[in-house]
PQR file with spaces between the fields and no chain letter, atoms N, CA, C, O and H, PARSE charges and radii, in Angstrom:
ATOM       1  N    UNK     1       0.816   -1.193    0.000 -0.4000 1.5000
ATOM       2  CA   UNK     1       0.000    0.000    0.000 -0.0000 2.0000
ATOM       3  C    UNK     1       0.862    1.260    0.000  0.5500 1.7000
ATOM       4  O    UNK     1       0.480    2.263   -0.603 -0.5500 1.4000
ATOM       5  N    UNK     2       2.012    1.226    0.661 -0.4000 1.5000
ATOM       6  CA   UNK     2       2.318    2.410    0.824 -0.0000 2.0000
ATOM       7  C    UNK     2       2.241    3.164    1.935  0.5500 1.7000
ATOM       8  O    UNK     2       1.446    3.051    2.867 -0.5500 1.4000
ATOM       9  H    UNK     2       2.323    0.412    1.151  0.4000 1.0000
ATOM      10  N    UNK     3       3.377    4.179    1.738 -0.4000 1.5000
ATOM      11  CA   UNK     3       3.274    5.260    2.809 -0.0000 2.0000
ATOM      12  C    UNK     3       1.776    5.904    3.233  0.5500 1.7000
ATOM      13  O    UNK     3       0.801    5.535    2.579 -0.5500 1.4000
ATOM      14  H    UNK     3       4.024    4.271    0.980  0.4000 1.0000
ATOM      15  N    UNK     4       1.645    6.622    4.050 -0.4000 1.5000
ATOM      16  CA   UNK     4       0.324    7.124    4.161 -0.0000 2.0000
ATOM      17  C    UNK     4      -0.995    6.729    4.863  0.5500 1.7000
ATOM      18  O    UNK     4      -0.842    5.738    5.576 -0.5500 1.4000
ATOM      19  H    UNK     4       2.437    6.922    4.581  0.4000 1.0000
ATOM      20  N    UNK     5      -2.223    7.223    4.859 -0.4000 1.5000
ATOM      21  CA   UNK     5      -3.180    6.249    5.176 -0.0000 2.0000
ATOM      22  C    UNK     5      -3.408    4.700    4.877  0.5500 1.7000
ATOM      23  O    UNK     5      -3.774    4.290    3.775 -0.5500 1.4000
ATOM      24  H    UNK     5      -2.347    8.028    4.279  0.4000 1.0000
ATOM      25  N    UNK     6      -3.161    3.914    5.934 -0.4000 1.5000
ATOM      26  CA   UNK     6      -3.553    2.811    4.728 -0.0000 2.0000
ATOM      27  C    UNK     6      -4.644    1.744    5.829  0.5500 1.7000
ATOM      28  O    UNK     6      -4.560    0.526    5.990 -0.5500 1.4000
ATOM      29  H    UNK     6      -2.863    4.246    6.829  0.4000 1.0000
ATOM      30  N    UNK     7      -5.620    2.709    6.449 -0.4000 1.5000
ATOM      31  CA   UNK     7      -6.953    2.112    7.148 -0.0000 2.0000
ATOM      32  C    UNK     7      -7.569    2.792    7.817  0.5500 1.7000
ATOM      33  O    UNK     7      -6.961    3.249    8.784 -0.5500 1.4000
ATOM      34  H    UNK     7      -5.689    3.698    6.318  0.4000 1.0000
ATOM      35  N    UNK     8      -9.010    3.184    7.652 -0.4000 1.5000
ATOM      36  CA   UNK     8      -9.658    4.000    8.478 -0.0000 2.0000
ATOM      37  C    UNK     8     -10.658    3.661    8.384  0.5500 1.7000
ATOM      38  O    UNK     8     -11.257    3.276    7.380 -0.5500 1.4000
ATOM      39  H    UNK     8      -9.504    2.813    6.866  0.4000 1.0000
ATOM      40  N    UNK     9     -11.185    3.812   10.042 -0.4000 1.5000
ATOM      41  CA   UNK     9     -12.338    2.893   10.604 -0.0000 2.0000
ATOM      42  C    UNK     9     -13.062    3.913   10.952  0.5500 1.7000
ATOM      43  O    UNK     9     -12.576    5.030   11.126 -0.5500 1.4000
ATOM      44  H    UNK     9     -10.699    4.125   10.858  0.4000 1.0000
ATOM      45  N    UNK    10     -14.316    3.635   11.093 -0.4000 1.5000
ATOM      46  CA   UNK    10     -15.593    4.326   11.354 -0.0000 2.0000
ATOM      47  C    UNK    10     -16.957    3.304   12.293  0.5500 1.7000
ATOM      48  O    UNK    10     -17.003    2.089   12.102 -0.5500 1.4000
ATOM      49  H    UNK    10     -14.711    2.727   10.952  0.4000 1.0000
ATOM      50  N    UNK    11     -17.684    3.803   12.991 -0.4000 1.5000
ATOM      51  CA   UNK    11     -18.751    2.695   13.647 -0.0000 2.0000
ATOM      52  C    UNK    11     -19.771    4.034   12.640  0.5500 1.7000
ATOM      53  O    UNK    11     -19.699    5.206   12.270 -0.5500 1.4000
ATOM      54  H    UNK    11     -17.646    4.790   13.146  0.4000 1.0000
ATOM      55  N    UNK    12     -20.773    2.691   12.576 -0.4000 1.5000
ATOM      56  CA   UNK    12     -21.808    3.310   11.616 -0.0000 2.0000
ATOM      57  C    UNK    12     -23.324    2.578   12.152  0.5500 1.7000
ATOM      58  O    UNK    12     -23.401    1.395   12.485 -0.5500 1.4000
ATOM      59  H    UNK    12     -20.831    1.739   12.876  0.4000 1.0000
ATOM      60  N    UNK    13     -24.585    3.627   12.155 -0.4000 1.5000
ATOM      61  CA   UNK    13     -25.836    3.050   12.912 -0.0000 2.0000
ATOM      62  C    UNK    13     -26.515    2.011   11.911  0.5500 1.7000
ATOM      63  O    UNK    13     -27.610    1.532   12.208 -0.5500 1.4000
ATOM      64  H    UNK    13     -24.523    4.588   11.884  0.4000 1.0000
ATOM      65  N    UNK    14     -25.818    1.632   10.630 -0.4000 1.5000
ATOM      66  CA   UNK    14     -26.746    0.377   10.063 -0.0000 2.0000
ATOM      67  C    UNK    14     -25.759    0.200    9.189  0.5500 1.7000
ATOM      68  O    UNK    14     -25.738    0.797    8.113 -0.5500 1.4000
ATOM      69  H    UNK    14     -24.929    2.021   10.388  0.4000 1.0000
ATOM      70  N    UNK    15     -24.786   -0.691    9.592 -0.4000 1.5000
ATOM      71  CA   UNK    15     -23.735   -1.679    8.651 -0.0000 2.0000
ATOM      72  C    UNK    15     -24.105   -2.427    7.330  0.5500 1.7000
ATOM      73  O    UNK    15     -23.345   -2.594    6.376 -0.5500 1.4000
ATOM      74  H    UNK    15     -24.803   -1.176   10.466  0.4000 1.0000
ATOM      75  N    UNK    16     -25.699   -2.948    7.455 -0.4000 1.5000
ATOM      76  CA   UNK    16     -26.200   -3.200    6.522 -0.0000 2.0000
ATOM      77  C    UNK    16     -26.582   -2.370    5.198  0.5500 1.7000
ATOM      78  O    UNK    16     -26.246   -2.813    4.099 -0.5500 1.4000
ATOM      79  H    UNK    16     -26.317   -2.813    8.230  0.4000 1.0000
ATOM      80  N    UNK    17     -27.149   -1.400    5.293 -0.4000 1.5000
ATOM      81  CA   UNK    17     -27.087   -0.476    4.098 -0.0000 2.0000
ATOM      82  C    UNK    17     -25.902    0.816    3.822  0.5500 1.7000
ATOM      83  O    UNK    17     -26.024    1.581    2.866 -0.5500 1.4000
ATOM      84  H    UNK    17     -27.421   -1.040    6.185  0.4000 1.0000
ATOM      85  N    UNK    18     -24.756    0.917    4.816 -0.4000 1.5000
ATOM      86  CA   UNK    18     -23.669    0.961    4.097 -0.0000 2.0000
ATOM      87  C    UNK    18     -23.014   -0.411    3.275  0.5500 1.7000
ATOM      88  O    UNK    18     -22.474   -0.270    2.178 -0.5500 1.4000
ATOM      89  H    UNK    18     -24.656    0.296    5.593  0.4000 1.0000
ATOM      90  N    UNK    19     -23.083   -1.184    3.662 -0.4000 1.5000
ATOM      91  CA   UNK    19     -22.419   -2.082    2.911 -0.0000 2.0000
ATOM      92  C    UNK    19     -23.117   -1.958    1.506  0.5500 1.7000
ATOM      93  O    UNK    19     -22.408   -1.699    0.533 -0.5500 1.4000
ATOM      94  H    UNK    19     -23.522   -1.298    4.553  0.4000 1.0000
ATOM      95  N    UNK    20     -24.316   -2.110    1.371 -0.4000 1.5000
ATOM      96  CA   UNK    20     -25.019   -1.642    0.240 -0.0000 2.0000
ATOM      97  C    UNK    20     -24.732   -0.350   -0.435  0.5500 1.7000
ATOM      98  O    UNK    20     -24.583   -0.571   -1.637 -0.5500 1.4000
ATOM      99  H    UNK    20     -24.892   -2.320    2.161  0.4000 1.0000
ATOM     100  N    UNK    21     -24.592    0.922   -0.146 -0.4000 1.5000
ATOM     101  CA   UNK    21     -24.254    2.011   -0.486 -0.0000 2.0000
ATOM     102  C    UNK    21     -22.828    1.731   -1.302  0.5500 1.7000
ATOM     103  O    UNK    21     -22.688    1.983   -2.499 -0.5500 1.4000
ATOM     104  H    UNK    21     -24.712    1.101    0.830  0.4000 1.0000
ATOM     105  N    UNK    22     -21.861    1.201   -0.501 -0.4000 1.5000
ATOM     106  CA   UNK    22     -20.269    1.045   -0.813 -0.0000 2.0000
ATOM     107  C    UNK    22     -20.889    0.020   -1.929  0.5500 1.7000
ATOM     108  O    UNK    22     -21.265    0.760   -2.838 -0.5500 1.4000
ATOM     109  H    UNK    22     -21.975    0.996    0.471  0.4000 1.0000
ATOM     110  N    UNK    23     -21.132   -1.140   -2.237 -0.4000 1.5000
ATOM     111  CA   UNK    23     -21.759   -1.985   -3.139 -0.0000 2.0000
ATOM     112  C    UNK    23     -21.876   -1.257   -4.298  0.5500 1.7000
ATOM     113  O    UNK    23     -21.223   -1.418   -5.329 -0.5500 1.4000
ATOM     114  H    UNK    23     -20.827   -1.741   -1.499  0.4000 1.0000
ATOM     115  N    UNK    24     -22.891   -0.306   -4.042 -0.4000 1.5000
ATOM     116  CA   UNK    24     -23.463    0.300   -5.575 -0.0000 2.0000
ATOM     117  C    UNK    24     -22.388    0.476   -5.868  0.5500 1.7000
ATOM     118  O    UNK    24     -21.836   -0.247   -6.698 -0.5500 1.4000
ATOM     119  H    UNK    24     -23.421   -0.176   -3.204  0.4000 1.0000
ATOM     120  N    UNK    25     -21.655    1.693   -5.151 -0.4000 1.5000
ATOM     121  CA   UNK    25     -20.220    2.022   -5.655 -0.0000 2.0000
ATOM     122  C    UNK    25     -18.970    1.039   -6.609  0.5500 1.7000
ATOM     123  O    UNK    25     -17.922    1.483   -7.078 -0.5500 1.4000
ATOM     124  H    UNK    25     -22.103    2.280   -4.477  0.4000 1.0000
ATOM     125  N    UNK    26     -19.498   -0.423   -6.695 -0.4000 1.5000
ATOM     126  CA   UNK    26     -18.338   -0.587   -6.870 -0.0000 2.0000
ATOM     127  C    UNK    26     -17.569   -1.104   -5.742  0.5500 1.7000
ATOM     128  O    UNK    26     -16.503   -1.668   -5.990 -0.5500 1.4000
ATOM     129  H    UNK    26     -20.349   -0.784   -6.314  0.4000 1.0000
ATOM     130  N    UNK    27     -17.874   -1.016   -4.815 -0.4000 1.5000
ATOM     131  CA   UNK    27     -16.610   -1.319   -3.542 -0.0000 2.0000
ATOM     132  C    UNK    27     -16.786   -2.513   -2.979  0.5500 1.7000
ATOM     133  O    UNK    27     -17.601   -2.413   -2.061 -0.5500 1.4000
ATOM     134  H    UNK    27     -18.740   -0.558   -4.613  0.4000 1.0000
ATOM     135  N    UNK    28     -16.325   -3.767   -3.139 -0.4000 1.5000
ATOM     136  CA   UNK    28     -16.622   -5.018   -2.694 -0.0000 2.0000
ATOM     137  C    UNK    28     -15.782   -4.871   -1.604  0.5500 1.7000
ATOM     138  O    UNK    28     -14.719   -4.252   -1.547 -0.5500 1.4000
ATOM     139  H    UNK    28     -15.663   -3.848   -3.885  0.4000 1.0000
ATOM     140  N    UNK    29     -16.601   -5.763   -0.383 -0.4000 1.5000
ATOM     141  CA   UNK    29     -16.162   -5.857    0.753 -0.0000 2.0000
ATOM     142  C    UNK    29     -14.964   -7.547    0.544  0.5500 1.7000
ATOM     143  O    UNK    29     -15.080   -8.625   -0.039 -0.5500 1.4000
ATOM     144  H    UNK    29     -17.464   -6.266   -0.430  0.4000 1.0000
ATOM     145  N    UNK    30     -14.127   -7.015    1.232 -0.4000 1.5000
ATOM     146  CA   UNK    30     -13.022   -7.742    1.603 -0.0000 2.0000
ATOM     147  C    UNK    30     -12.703   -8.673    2.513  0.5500 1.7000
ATOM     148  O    UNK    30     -11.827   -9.537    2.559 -0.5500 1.4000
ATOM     149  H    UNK    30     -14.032   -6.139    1.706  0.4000 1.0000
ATOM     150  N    UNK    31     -13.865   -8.230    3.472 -0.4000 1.5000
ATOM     151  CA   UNK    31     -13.394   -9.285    4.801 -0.0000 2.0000
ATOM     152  C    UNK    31     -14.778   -8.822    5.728  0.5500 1.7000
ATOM     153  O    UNK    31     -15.134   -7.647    5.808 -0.5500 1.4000
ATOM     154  H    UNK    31     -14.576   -7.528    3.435  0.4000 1.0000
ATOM     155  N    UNK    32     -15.172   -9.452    6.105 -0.4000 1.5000
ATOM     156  CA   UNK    32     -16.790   -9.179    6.782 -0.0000 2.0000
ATOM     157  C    UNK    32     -16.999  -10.663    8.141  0.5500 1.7000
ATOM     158  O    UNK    32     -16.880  -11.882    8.021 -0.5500 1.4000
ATOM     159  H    UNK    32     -14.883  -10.407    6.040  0.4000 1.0000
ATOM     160  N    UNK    33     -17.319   -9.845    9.243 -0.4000 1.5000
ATOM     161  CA   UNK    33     -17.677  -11.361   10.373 -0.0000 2.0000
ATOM     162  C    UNK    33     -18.044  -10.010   11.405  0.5500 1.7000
ATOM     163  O    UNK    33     -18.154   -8.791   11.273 -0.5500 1.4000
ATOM     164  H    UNK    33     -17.415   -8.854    9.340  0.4000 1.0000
ATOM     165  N    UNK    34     -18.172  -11.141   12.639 -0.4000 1.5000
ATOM     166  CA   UNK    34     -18.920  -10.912   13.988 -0.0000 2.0000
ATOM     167  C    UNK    34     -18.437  -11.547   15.098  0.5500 1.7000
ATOM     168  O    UNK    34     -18.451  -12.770   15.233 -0.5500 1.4000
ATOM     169  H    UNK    34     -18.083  -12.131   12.747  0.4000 1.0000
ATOM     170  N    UNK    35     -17.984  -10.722   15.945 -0.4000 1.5000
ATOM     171  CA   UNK    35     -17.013  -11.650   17.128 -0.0000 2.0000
ATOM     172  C    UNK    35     -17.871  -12.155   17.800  0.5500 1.7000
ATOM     173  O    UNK    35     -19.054  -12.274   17.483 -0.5500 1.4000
ATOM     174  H    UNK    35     -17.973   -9.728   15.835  0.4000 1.0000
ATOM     175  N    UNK    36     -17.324  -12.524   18.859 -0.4000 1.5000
ATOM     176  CA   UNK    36     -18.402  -13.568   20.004 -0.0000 2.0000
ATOM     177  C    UNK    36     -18.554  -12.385   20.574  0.5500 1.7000
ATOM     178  O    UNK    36     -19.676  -11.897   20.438 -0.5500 1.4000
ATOM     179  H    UNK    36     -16.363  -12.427   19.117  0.4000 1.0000
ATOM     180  N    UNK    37     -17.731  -11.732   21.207 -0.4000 1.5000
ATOM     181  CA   UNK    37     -18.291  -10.582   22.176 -0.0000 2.0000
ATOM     182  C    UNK    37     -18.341   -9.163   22.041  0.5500 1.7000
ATOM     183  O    UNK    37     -18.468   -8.318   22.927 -0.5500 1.4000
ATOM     184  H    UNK    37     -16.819  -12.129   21.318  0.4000 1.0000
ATOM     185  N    UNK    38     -18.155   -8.933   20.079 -0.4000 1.5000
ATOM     186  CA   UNK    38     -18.374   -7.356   19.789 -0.0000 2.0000
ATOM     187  C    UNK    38     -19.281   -7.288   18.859  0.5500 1.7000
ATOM     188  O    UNK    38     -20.208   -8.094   18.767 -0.5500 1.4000
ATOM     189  H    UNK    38     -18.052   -9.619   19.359  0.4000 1.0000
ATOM     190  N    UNK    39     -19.090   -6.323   18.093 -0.4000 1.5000
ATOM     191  CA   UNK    39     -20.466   -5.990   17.046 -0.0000 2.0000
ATOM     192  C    UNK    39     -19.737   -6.566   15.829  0.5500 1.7000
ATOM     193  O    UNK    39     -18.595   -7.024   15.800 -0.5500 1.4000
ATOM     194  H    UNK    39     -18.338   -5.669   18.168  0.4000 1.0000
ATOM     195  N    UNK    40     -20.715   -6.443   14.726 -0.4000 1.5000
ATOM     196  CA   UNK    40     -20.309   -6.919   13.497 -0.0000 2.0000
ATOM     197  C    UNK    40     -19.536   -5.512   12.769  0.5500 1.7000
ATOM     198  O    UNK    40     -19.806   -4.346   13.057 -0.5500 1.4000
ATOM     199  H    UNK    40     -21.643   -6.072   14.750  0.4000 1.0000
ATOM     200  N    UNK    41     -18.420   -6.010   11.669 -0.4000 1.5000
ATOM     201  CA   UNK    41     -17.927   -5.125   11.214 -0.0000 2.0000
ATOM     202  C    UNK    41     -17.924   -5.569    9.361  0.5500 1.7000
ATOM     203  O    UNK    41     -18.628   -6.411    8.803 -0.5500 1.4000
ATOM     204  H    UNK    41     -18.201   -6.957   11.436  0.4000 1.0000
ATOM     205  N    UNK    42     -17.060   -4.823    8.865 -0.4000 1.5000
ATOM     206  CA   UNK    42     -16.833   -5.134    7.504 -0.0000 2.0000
ATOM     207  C    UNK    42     -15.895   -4.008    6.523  0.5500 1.7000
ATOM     208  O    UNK    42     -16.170   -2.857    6.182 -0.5500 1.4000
ATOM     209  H    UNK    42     -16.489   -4.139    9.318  0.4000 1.0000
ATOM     210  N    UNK    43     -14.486   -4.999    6.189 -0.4000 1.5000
ATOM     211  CA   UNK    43     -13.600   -4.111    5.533 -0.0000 2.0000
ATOM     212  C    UNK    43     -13.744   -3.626    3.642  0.5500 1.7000
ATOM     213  O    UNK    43     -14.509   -4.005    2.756 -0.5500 1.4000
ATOM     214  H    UNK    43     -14.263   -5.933    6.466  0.4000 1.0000
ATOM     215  N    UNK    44     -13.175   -3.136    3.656 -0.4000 1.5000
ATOM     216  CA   UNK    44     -13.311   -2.636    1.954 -0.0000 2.0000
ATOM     217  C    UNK    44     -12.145   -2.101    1.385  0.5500 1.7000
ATOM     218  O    UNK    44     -11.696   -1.042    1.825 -0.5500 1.4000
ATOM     219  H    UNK    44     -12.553   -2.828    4.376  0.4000 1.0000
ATOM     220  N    UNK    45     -11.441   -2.866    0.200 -0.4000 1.5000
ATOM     221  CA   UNK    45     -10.599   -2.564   -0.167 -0.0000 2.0000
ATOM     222  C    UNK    45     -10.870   -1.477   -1.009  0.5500 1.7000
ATOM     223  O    UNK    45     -11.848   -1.729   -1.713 -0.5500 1.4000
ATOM     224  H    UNK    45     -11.806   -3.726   -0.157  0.4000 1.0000
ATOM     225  N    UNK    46     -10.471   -0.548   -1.184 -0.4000 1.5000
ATOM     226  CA   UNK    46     -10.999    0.591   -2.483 -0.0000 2.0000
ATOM     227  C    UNK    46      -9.606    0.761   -3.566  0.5500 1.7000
ATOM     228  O    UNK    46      -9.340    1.666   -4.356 -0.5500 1.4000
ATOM     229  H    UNK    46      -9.677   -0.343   -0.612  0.4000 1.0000
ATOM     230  N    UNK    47      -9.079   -0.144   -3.330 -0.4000 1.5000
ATOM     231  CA   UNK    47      -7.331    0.346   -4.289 -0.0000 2.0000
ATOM     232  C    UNK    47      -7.541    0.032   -5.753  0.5500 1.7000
ATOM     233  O    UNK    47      -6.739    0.214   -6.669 -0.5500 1.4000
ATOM     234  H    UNK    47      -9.295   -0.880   -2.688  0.4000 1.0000
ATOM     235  N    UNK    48      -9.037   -0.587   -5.825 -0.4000 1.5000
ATOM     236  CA   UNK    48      -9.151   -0.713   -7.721 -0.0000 2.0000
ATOM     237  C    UNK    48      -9.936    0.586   -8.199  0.5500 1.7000
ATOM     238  O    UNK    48     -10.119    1.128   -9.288 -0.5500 1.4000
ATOM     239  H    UNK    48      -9.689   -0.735   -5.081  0.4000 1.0000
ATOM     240  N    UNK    49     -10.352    0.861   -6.757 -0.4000 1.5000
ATOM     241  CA   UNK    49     -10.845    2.402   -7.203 -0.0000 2.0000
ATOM     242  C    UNK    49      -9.995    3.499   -7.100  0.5500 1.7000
ATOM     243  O    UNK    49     -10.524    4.562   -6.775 -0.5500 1.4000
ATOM     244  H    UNK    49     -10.203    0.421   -5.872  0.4000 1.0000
ATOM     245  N    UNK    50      -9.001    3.482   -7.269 -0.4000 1.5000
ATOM     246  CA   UNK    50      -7.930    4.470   -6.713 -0.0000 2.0000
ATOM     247  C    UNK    50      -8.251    4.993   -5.668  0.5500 1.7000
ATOM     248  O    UNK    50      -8.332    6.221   -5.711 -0.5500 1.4000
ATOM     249  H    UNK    50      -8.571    2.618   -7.532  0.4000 1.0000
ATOM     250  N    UNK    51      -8.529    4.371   -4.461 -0.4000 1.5000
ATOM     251  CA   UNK    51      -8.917    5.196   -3.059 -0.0000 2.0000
ATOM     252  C    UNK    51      -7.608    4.873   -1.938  0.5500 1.7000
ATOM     253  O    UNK    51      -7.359    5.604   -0.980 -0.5500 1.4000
ATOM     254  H    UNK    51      -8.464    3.374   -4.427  0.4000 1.0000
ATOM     255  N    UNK    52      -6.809    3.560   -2.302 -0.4000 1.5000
ATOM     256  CA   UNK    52      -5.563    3.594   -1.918 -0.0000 2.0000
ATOM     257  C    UNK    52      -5.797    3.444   -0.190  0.5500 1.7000
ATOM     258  O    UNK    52      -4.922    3.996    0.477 -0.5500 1.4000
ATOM     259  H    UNK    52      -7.012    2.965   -3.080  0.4000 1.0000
ATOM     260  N    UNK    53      -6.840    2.784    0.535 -0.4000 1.5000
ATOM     261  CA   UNK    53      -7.062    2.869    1.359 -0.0000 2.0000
ATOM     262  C    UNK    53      -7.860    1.797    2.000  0.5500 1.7000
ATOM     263  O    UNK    53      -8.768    1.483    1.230 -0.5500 1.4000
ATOM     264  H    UNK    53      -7.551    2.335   -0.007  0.4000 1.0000
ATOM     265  N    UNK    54      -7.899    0.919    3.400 -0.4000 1.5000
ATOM     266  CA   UNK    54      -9.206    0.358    3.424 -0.0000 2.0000
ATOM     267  C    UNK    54      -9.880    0.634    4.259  0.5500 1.7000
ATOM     268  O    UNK    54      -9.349    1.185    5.223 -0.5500 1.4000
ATOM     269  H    UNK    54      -7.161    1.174    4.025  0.4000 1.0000
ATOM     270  N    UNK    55     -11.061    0.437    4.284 -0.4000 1.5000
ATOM     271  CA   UNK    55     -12.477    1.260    5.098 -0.0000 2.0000
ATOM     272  C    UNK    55     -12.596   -0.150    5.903  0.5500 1.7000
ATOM     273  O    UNK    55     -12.656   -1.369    5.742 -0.5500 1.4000
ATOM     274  H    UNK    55     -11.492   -0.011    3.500  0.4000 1.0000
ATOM     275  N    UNK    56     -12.587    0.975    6.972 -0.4000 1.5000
ATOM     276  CA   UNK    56     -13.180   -0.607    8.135 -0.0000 2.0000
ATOM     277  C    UNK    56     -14.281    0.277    8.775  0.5500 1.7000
ATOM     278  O    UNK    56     -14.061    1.376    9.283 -0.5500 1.4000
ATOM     279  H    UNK    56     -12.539    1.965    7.102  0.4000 1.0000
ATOM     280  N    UNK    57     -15.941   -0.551    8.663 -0.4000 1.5000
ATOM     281  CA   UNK    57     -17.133   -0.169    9.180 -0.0000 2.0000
ATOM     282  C    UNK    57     -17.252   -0.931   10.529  0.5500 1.7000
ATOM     283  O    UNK    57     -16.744   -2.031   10.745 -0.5500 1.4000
ATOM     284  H    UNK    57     -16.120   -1.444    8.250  0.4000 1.0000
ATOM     285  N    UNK    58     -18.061   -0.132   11.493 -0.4000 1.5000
ATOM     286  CA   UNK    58     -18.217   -1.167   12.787 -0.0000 2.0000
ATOM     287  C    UNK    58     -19.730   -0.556   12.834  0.5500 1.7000
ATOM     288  O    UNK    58     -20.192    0.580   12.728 -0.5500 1.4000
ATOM     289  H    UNK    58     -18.473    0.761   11.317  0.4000 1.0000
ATOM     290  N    UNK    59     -20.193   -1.651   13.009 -0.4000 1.5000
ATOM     291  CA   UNK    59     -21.794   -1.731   13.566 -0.0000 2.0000
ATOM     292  C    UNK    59     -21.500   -0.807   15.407  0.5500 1.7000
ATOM     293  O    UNK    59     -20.967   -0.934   16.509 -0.5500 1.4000
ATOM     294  H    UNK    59     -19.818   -2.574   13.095  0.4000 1.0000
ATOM     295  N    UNK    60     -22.329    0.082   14.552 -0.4000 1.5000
ATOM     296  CA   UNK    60     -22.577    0.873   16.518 -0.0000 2.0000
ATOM     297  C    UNK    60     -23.447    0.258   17.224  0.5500 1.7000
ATOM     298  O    UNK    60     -24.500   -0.057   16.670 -0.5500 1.4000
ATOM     299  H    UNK    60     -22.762    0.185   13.657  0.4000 1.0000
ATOM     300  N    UNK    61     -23.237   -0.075   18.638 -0.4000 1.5000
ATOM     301  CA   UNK    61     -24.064   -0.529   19.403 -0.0000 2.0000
ATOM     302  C    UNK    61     -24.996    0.384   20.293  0.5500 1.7000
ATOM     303  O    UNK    61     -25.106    1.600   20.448 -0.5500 1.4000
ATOM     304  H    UNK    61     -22.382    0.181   19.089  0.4000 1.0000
ATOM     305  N    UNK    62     -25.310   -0.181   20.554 -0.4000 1.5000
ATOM     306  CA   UNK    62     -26.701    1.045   21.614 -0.0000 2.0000
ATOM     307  C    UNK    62     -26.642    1.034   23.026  0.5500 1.7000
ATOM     308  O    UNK    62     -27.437    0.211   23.479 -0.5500 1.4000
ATOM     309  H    UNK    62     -25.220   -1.169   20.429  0.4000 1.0000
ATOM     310  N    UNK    63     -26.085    1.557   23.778 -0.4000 1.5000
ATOM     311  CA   UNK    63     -26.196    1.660   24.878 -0.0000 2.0000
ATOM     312  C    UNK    63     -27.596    1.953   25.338  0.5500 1.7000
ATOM     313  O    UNK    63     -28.414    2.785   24.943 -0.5500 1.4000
ATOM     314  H    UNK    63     -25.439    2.225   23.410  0.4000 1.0000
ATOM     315  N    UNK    64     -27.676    0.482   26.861 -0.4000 1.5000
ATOM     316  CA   UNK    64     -29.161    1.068   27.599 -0.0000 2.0000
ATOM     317  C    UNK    64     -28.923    1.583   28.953  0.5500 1.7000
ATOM     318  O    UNK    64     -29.858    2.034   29.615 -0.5500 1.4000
ATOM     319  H    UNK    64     -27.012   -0.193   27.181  0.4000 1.0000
């Protein structure tokens, strides 16, 4: 990848229709699961899009 950014993460309130959003785009997810004891996440390579970077999404959880 290179010098520079090369991962930036974000928690997001519906993992499911970003993943869809990034989809339309073009942006196939790379690596996608769910731990035993955290939220679900999902990476995205963007380097065929020249974005030179990968997006890591985390499902936000809800505090009660």
């Amino acid at each position: 990848m290179g010098e520079g950014v090369c991962d930036m993460a974000s928690t997001v309130a519906n993992l499911e229709q970003e993943i869809k959003k990034l989809s339309q785009k073009g942006i196939e997810i790379a690596f996608a699961g769910k731990s035993k004891s955290g939220p679900a996440f999902a990476y995205f390579d963007t380097r065929e899009q020249n974005g030179n970077v990968m997006i890591r999404l985390i499902q936000r959880t809800l505090k009660n």
